[in-house]
C-alpha positions as protocol buffer text, in pm:
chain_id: "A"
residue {
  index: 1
  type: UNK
  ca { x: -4601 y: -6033 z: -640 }
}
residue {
  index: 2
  type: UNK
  ca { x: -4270 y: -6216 z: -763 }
}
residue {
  index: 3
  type: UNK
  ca { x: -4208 y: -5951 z: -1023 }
}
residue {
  index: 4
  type: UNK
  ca { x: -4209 y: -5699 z: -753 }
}
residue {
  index: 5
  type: UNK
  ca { x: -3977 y: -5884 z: -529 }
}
residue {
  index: 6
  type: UNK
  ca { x: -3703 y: -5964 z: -791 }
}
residue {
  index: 7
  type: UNK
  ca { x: -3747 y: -5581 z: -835 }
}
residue {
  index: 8
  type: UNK
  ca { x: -3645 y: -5477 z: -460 }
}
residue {
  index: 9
  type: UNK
  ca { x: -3378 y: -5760 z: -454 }
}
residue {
  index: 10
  type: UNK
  ca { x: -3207 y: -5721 z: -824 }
}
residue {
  index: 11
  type: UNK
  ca { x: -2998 y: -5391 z: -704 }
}
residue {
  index: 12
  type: UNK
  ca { x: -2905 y: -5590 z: -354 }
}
residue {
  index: 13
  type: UNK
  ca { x: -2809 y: -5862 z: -594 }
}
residue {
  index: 14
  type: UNK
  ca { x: -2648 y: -5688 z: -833 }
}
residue {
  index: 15
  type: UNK
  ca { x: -2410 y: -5514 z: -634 }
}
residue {
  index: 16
  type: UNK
  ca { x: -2343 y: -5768 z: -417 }
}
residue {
  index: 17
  type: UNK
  ca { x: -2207 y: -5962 z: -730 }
}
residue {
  index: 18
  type: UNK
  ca { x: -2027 y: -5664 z: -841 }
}
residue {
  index: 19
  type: UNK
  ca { x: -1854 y: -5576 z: -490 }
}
residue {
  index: 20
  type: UNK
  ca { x: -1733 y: -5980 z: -523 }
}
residue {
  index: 21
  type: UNK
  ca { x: -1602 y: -5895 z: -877 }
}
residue {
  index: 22
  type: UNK
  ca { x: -1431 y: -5580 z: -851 }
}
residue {
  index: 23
  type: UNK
  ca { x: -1135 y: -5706 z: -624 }
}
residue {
  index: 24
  type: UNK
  ca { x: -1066 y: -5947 z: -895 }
}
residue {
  index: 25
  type: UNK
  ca { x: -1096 y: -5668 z: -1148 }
}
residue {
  index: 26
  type: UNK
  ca { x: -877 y: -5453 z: -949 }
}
residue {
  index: 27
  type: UNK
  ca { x: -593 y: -5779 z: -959 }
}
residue {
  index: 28
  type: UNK
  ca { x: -486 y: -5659 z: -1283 }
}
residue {
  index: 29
  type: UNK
  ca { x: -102 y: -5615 z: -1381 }
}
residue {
  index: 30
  type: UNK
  ca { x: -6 y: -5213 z: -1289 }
}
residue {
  index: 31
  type: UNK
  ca { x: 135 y: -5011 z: -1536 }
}
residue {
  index: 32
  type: UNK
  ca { x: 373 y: -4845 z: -1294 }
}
residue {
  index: 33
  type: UNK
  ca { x: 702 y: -4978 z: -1122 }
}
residue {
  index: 34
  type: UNK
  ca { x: 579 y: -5256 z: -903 }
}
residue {
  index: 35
  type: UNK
  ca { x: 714 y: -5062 z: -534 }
}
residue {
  index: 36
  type: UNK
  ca { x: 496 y: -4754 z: -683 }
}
residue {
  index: 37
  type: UNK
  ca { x: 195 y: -4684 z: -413 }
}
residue {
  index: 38
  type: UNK
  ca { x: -98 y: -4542 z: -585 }
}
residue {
  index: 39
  type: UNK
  ca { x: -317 y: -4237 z: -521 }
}
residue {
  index: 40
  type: UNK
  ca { x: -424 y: -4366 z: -209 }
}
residue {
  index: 41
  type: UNK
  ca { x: -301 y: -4715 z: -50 }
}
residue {
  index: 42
  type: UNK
  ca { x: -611 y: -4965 z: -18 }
}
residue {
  index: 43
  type: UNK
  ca { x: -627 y: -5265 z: 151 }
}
residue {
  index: 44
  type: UNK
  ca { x: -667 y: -5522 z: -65 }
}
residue {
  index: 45
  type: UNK
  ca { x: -1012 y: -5657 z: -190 }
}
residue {
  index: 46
  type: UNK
  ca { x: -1135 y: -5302 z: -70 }
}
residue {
  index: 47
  type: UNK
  ca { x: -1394 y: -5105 z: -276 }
}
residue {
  index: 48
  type: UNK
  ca { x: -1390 y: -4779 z: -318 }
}
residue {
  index: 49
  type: UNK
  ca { x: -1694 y: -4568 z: -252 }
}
residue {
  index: 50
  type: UNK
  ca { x: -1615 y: -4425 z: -634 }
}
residue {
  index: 51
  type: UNK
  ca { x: -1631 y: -4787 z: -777 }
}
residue {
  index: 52
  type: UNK
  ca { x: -1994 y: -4822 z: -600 }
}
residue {
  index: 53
  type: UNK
  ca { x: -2130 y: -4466 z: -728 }
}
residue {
  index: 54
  type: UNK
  ca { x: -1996 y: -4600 z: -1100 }
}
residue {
  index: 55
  type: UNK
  ca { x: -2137 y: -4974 z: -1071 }
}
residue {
  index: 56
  type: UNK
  ca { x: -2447 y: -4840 z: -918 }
}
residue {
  index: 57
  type: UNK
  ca { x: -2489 y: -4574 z: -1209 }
}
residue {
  index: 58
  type: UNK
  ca { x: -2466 y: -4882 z: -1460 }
}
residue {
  index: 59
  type: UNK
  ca { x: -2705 y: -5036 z: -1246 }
}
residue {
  index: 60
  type: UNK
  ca { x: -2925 y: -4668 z: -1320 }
}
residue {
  index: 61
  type: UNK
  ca { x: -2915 y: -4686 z: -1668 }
}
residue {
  index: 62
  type: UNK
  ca { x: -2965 y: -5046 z: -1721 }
}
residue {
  index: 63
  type: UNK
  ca { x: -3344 y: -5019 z: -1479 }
}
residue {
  index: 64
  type: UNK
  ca { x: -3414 y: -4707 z: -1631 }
}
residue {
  index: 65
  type: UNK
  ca { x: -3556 y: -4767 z: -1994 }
}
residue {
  index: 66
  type: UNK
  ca { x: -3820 y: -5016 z: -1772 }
}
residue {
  index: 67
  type: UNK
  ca { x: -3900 y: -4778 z: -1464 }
}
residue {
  index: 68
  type: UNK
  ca { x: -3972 y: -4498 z: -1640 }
}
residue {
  index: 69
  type: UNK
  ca { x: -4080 y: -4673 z: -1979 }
}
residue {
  index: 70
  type: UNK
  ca { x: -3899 y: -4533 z: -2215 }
}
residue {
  index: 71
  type: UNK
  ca { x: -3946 y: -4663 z: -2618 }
}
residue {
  index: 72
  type: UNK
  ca { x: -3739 y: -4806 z: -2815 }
}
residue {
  index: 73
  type: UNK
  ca { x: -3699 y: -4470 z: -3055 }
}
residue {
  index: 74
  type: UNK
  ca { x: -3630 y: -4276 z: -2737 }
}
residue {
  index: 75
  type: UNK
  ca { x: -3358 y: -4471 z: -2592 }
}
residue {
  index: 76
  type: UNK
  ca { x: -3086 y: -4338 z: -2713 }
}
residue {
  index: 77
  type: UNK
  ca { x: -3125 y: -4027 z: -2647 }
}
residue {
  index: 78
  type: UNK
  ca { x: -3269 y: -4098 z: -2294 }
}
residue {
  index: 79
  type: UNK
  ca { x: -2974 y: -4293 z: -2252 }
}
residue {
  index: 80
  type: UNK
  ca { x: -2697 y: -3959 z: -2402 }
}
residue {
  index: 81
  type: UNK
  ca { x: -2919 y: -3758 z: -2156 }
}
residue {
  index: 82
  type: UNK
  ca { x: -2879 y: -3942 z: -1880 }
}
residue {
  index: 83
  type: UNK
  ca { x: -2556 y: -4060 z: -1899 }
}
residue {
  index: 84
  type: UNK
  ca { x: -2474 y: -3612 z: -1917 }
}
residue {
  index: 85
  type: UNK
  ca { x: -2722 y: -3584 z: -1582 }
}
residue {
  index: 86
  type: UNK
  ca { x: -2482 y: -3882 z: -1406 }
}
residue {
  index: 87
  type: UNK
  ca { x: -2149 y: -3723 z: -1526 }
}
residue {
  index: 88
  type: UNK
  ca { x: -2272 y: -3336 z: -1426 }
}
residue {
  index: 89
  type: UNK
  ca { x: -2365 y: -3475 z: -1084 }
}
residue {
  index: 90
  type: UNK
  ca { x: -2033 y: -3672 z: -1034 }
}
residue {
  index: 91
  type: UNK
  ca { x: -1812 y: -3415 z: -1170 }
}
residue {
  index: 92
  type: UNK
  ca { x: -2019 y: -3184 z: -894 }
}
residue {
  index: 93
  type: UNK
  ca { x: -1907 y: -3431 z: -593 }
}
residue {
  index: 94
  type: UNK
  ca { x: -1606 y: -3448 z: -689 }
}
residue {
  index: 95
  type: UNK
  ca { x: -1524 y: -3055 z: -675 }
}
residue {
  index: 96
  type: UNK
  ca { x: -1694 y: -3043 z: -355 }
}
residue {
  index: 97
  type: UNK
  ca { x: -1540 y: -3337 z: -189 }
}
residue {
  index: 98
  type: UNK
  ca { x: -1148 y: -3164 z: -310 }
}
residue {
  index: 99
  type: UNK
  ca { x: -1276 y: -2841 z: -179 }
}
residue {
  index: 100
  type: UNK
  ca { x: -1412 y: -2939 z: 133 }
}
residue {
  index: 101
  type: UNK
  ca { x: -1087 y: -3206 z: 200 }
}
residue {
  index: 102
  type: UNK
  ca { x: -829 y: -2849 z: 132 }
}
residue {
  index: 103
  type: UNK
  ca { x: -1086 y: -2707 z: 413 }
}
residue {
  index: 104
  type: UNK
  ca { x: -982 y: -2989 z: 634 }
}
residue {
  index: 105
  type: UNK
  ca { x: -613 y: -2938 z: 581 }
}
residue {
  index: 106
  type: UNK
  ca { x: -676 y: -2603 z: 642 }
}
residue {
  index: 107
  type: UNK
  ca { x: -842 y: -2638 z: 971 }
}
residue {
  index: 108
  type: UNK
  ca { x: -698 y: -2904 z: 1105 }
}
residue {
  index: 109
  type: UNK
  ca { x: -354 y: -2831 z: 1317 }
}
residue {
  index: 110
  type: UNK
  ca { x: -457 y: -2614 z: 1526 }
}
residue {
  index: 111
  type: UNK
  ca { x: -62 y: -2516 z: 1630 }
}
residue {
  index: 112
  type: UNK
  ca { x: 17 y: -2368 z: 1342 }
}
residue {
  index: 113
  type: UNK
  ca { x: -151 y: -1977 z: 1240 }
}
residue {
  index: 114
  type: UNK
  ca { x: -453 y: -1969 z: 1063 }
}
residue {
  index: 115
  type: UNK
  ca { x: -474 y: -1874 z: 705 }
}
residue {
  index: 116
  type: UNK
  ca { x: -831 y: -1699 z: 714 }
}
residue {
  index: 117
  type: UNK
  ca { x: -744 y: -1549 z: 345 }
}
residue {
  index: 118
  type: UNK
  ca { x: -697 y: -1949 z: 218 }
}
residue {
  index: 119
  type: UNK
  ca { x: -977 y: -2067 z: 379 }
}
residue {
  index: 120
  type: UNK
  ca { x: -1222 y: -1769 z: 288 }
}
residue {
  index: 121
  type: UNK
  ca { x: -1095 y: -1823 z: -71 }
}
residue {
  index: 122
  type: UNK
  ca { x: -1214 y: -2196 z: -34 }
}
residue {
  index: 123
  type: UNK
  ca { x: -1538 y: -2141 z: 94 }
}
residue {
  index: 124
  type: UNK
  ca { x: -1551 y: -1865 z: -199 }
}
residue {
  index: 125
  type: UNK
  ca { x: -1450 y: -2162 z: -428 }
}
residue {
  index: 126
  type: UNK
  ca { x: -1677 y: -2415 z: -283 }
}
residue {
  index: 127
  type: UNK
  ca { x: -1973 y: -2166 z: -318 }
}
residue {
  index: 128
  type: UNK
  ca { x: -1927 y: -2135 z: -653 }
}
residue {
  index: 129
  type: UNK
  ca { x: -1866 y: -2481 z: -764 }
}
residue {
  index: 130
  type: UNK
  ca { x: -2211 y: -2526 z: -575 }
}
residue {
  index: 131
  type: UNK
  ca { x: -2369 y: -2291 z: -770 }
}
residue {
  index: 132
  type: UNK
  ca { x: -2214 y: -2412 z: -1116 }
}
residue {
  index: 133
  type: UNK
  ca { x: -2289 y: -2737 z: -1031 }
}
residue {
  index: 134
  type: UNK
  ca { x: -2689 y: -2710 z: -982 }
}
residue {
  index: 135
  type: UNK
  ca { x: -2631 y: -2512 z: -1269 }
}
residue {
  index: 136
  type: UNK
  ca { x: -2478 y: -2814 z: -1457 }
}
residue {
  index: 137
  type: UNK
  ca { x: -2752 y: -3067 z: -1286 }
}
residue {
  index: 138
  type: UNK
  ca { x: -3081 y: -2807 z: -1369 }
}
residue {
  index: 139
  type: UNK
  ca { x: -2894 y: -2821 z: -1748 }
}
residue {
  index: 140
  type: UNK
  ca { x: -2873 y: -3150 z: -1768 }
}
residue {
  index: 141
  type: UNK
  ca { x: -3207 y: -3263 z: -1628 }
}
residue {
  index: 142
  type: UNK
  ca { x: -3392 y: -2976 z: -1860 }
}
residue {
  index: 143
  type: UNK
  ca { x: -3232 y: -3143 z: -2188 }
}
residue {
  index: 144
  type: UNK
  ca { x: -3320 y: -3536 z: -2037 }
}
residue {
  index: 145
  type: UNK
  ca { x: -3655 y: -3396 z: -1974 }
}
residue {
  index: 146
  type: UNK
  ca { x: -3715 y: -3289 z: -2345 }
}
residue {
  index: 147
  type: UNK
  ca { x: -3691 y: -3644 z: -2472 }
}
residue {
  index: 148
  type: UNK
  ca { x: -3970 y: -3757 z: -2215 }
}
residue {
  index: 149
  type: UNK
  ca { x: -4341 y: -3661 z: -2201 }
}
residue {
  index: 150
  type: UNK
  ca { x: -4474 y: -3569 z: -1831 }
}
residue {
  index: 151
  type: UNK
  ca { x: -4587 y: -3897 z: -1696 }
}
residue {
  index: 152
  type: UNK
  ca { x: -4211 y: -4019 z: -1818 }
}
residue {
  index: 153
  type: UNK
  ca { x: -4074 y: -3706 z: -1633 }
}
residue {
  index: 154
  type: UNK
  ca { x: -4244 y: -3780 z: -1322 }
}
residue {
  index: 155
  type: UNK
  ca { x: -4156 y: -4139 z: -1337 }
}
residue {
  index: 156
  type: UNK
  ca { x: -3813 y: -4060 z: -1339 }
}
residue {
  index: 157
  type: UNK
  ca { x: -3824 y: -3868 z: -1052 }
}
residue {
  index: 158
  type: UNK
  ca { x: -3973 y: -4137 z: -847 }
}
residue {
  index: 159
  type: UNK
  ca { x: -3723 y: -4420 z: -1010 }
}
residue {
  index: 160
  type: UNK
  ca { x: -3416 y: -4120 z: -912 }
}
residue {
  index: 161
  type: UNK
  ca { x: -3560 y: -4152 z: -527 }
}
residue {
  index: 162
  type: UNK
  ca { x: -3589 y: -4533 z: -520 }
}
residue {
  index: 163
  type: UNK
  ca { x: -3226 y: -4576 z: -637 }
}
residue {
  index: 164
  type: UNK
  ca { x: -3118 y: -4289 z: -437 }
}
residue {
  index: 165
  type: UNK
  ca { x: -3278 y: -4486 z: -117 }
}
residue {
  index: 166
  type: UNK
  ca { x: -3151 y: -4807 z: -279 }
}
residue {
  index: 167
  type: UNK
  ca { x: -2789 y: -4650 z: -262 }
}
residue {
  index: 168
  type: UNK
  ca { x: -2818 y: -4552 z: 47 }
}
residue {
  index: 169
  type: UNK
  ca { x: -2879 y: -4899 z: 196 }
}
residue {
  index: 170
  type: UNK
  ca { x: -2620 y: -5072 z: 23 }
}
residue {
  index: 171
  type: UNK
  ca { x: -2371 y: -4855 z: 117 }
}
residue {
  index: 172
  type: UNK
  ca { x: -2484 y: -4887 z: 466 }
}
residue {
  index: 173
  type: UNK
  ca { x: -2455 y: -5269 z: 431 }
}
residue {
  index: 174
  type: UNK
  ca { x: -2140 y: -5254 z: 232 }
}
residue {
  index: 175
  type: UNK
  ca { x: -1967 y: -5056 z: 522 }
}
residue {
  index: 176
  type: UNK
  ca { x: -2131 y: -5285 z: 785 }
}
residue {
  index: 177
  type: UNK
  ca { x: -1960 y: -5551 z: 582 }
}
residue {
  index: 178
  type: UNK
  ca { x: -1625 y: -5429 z: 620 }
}
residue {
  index: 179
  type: UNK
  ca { x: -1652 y: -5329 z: 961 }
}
residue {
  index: 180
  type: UNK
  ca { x: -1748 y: -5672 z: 1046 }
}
residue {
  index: 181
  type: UNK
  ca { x: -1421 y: -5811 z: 832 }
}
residue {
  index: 182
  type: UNK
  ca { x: -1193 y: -5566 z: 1002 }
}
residue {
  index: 183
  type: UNK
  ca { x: -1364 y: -5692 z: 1344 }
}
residue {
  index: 184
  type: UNK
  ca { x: -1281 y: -6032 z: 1286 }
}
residue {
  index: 185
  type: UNK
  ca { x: -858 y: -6002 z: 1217 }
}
């Protein structure tokens, strides 16, 4: 009964310690003249929904070897696989999310003509980074699946929903959080 509460509050805690950590990590000296904005100007002590998806895919690999009981001679391999599944599916996102935020530009004013060549040559492109991209995930589950036997497999799939659910709600509570903050100045 304990076990299986440390279990549901470990990611809640784990995160939460990481969210409290990452502003400080972020206070490191920049590389760049000091008046130099970067990509995007953040408010400071603010964590980026990329910094969550890459703390909470640490989080992934470090419950995994125990939710879907992996061996010790398996690991590392597990772990290469894995690690290839979390990069195809990030490196998916991230096409989509540029494609679909050119879309927006695209649509947006709605003075100025529309450019239905551009924007049928980004829903072309957005297509077909959909389709490479399953590609890329089907790929990269197929090779983690060879170094697990079929109870592993399934496993897996259950410990990918939990954390996917797990996500979910601490992103929810992390944006709750803010909104809160931002409600109180």
């Amino acid at each position: 009964m304990a076990s299986g509460r440390i279990r549901m509050i470990a990611p809640v805690a784990f995160l939460t310690l990481m969210l409290g950590v990452a502003p400080t990590l972020r206070a490191q000296p920049r590389t760049g003249p000091p008046d130099a904005p970067g990509p995007r100007a953040k408010r400071e002590g603010a964590v980026t929904p990329a910094e969550i998806q890459r703390l909470f895919d640490a989080y992934v690999v470090m419950q995994s070897q125990e939710a879907v009981g992996v061996g010790e001679e398996q690991y590392p391999r597990f772990l290469t696989r894995l690690r290839a599944l979390q990069d195809a599916r990030r490196r998916g996102q991230v096409e989509r999310t540029r494609i679909l935020l050119e879309l927006r530009r695209l649509t947006r004013d709605q003075e100025t003509p529309l450019d239905e060549a551009a924007i049928r040559a980004q829903l072309k492109a957005l297509d077909e980074a959909e389709a490479r991209a399953a590609n890329e995930i089907k790929l990269a589950r197929d090779g983690l699946d060879q170094v697990m036997d079929p109870r592993q497999q399934a496993r897996f799939r259950l410990f990918e929903e939990q954390m996917e659910r797990r996500k979910v709600e601490l992103l929810m509570r992390a944006r709750q959080s803010t909104l809160r903050q931002r409600d109180r100045f």
